[in-house]
N, C-alpha and C positions, 0 to 999 in steps of 0.2 A: 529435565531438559525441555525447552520449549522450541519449537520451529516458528518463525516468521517467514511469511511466505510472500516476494516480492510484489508489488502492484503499482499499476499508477493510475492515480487519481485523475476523473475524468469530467465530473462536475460537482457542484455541492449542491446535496437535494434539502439541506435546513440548516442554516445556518444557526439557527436559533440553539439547537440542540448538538450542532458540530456534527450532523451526516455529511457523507460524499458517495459517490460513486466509487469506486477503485474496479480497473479490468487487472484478474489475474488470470493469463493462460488464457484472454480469449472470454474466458469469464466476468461478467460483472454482477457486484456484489454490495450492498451498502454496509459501508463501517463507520463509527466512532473515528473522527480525526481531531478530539480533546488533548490527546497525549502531544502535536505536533504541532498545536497554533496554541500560540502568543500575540503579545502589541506588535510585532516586527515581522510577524509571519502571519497573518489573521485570516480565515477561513479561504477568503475571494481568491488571496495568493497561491493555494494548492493545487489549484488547479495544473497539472501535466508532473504535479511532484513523484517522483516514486518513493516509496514506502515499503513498511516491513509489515504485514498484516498478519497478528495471529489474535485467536478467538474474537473477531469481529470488530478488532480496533487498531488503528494504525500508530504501531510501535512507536516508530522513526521513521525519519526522511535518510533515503540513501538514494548516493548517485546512478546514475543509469548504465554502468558499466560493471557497479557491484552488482543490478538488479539483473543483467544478463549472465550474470557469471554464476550466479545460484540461482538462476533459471535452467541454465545449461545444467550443472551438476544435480538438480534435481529430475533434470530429462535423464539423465547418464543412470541415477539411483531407482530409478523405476525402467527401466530399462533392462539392468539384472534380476530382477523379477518375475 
């Protein structure tokens, strides 16, 4: 099983190589955004996208209500701990 862990993308620091910024939690972190840009969605566009980040590269683009909602449920899962 793998976890992606929500973020959004907050600038791109290389286009060349498809870095960005992504804040998760407050956290910012640079990841791979190759898996999420194409001709129709190309780096400049990412910018405010939210995303599913696991091992340093952004999965997918998900909406900003899925991204709170496994924000919440991961507050909730470290919470019983």
């Amino acid at each position: 099983m793998c976890l992606g862990i929500p973020g959004q993308i907050t600038e791109i620091t290389n286009i060349e190589y498809k870095l960005a910024m992504v804040n998760v939690g407050g956290v910012k972190r640079q990841v791979n955004i190759a898996c999420i840009v194409d001709e129709e969605h190309p780096p400049e566009k990412c910018i405010g996208d939210w995303v599913l980040v696991h091992v340093g590269f952004a999965m997918n683009r998900i909406n900003e209500q899925e991204a709170a909602e496994t924000l919440q449920l991961l507050q909730e899962i470290a919470a019983l701990h």
